[in-house]
C-alpha positions in Angstrom: -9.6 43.5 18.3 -8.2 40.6 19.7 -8.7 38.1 17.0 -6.8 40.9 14.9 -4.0 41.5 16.6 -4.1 37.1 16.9 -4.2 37.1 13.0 -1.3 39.8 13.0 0.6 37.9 14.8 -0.1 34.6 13.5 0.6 35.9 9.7 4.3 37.8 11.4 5.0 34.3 13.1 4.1 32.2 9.5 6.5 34.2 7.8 9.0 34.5 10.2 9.1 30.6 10.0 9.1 30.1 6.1 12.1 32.2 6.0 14.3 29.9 8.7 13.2 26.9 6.8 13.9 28.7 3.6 17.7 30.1 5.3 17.9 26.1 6.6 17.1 24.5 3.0 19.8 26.5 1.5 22.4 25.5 4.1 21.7 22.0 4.0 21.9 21.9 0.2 25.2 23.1 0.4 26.6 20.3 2.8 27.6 17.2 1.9 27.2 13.5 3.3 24.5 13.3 5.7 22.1 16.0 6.5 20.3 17.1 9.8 16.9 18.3 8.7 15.0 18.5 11.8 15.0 22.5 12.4 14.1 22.9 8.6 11.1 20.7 8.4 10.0 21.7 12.1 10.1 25.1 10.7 7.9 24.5 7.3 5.5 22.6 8.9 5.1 24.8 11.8 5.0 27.9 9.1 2.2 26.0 7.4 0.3 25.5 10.8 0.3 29.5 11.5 -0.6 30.0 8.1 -3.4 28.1 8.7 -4.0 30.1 11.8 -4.0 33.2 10.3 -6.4 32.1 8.0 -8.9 31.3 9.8 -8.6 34.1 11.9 -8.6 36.7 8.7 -12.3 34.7 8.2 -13.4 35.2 12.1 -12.9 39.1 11.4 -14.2 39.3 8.0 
């Protein structure tokens, strides 16, 4: 049960990031001159690192 509700929250936490650095992309391809970045790459990297997390917890269960 645990490494469920670990997966469910992983996968809920993966998307949850992919959609800020998706909703930070756009904003920063509408600015112009020099960009900050930071919160969107934090954010797709991070994403990446739950979905990676979820992953492997989908295989634990399964």
């Amino acid at each position: 049960m645990l490494f469920f509700a670990t997966m469910v929250f992983c996968f809920i936490m993966s998307v949850f990031l992919f959609l800020i650095g998706y909703w930070e992309a756009i904003k920063i391809s509408n600015e112009e001159g020099n960009v900050r970045a930071g919160t969107m790459i934090f954010c797709l990297v991070m994403g990446f690192v739950f979905a990676i997390f979820a992953s492997d917890f989908s295989t634990t269960i399964a």
